[in-house]
C-alpha positions in Angstrom: 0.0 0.0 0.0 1.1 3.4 -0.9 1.3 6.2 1.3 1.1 10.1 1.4 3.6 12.1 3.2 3.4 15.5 3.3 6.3 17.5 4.0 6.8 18.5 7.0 8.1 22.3 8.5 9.7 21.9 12.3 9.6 25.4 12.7 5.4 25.7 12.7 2.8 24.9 14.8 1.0 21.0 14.1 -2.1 22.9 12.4 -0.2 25.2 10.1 2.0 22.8 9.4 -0.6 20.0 8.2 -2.0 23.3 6.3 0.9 24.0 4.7 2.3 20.2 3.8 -1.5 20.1 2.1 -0.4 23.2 0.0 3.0 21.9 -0.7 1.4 18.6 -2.1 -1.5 20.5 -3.9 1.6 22.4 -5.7 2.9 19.5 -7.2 -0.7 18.4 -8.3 -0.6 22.0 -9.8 2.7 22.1 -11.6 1.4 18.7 -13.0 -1.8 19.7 -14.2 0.3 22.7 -15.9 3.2 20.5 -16.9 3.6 20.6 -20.9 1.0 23.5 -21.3 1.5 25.3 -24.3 1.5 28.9 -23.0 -1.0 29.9 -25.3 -3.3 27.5 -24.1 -2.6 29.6 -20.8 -6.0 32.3 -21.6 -8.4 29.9 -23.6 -11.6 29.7 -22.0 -13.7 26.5 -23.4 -17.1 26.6 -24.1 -19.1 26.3 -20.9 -16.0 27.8 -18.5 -16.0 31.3 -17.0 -12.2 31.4 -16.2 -9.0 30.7 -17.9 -5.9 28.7 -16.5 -3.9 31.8 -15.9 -7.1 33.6 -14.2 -7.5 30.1 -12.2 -3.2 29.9 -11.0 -3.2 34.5 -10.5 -6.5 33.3 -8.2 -5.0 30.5 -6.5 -2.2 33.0 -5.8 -3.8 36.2 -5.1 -5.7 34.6 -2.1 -3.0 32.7 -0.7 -1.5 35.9 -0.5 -4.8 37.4 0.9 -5.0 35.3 3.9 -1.2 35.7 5.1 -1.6 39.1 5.2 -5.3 39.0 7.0 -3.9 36.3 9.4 -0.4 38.8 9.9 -2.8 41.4 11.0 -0.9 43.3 7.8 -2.9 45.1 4.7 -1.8 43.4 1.6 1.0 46.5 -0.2 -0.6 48.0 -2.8 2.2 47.1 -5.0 1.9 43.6 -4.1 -1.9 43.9 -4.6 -1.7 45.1 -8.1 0.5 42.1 -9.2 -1.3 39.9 -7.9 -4.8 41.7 -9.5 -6.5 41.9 -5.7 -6.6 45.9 -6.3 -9.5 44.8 -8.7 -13.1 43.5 -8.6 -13.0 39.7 -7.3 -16.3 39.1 -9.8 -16.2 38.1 -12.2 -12.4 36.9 -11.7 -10.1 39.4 -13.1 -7.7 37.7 -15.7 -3.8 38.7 -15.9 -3.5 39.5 -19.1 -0.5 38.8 -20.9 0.9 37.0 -17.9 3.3 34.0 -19.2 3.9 30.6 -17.3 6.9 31.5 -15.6 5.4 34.7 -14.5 2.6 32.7 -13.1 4.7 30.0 -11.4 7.2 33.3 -9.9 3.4 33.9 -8.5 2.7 30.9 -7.0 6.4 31.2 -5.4 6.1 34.0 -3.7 2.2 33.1 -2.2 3.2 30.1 -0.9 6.4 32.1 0.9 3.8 34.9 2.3 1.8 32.0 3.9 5.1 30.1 5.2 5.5 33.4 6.5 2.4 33.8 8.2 1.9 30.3 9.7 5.1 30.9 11.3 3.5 33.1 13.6 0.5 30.7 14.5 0.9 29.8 18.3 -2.0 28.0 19.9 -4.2 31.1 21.3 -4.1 31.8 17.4 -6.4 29.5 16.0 -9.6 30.7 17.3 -8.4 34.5 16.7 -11.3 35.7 14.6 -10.4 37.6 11.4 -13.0 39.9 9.7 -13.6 39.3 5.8 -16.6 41.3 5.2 -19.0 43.3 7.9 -21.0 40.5 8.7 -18.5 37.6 8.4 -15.1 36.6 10.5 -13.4 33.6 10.4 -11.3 31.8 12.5 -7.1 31.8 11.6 -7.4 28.0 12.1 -10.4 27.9 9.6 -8.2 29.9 6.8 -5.4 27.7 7.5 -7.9 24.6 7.0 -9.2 26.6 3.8 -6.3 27.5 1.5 -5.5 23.8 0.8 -9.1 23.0 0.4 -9.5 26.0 -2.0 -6.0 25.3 -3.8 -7.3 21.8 -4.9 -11.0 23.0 -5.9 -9.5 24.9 -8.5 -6.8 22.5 -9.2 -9.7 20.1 -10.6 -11.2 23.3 -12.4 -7.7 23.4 -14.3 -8.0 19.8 -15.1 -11.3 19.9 -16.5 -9.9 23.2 -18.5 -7.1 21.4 -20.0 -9.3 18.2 -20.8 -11.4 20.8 -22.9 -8.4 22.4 -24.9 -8.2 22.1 -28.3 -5.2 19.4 -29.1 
């Protein structure tokens, strides 16, 4: 029988390092799924899909490096906002335009290093440290941490279904 081991961080706390061996292991499901892509393949949108690949990856991204910030306590920079197109409306998506696969993967570098940054902090009396998203909604740290990997792979799939529906 095979077995799944995530990788492991000594310097984090058991919760945000399950979190963050989930979103280590979603990124090699990701650079799978984007393994071989032809980059113009990158802002296709098939008939029946809303986003593209590179809208999907920049989103993917964009809120990883939404929720480090929100669960520093810190305001995402506005320079770092505007790469990562969170200085714009969130619906529909926004797409990067004329982004290329290394750009994106330089993206999906630097999230994941904003949310190794931020789950260094997490010390026990931090999981149930509410954060507020909107006026009416806050959510827990630990519930963000629980979130990004679950969020990671739902779009992971939606890039798999995209890529099934490319033209050859």
């Amino acid at each position: 029988m095979r077995t799944l081991d995530l990788q492991t961080y000594s310097d984090l706390h058991p919760a945000a390092n399950l979190a963050l061996g989930s979103l280590d292991f979603g990124r090699s499901r990701l650079r799978a799924a984007l393994r071989d892509l032809p980059e113009e393949h990158l802002f296709i949108k098939p008939e029946n899909f809303k986003n593209s690949i590179a809208t999907l990856v920049n989103h993917i991204a964009a809120i990883e490096v939404s929720f480090s910030h929100r669960i520093m306590g810190k305001d995402v920079p506005a320079d770092l906002a505007a790469r990562f197109l969170l200085d714009q409306p969130q619906q529909p998506l926004p797409e990067p335009a004329g982004v290329t696969m290394e750009e994106l993967e330089d993206r999906l570098a630097t999230s994941f290093q904003y949310v190794y940054e931020a789950f260094k902090t997490i010390t026990d009396a931090d999981l149930e440290r509410l954060i507020p998203i909107t006026e009416k909604w806050s959510y827990s740290v630990q519930w963000m941490m629980g979130l990004l990997p679950v969020h990671q792979f739902l779009h992971i799939g939606q890039i798999q279904m995209l890529r099934n529906n490319l033209p050859s």
